[in-house]
C-alpha positions in Angstrom: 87.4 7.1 -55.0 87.1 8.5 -51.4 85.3 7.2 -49.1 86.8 7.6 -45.2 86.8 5.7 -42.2 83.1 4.1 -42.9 84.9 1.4 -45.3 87.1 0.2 -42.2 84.0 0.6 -39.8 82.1 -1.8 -42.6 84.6 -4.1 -43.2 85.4 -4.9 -39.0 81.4 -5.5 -39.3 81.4 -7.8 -42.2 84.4 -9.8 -41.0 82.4 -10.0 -37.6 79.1 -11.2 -39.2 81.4 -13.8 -40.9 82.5 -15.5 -38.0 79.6 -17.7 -37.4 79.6 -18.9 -40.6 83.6 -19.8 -40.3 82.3 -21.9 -37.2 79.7 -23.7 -39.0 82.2 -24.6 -42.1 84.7 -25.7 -39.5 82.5 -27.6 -37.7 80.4 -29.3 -41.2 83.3 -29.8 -43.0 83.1 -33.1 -43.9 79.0 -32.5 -44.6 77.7 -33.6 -48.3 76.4 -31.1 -50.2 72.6 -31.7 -50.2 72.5 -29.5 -53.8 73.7 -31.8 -57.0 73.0 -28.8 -59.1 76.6 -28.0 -60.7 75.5 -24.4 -62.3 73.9 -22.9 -59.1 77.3 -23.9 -57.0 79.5 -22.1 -59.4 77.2 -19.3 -60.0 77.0 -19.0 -55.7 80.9 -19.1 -55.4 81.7 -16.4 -57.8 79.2 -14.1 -56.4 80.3 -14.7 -52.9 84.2 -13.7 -54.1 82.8 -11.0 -55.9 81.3 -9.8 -53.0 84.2 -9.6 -51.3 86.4 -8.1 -53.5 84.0 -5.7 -54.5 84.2 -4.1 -50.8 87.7 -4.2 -50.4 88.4 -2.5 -53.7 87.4 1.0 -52.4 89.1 0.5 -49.5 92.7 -0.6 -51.9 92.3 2.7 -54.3 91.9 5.0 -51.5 
């Protein structure tokens, strides 16, 4: 799987997009989770790291 310098160019913009949400985890750390729903917070978590592993894998395999 090819796919050039647009994975890079993605990835800087993703990682930049991030940044304000690193800020507001920093900054809420010690915040309660308002949800009590179990299911939905496991169900978020894996699709968040499955997010991101699903757009560095092309850029691993090149």
């Amino acid at each position: 799987m090819k796919f050039g310098w647009i994975n890079l160019f993605g990835a800087a913009i993703v990682v930049i997009m991030l940044i304000p949400n690193i800020v507001y985890a920093v900054k809420n750390k010690n915040t309660e989770n308002m949800c009590k729903n179990v299911f939905m917070h496991y169900v978020e978590q894996i699709g968040r790291y499955a997010c991101i592993v699903l757009m560095w894998f092309p850029l691993l395999s090149s």
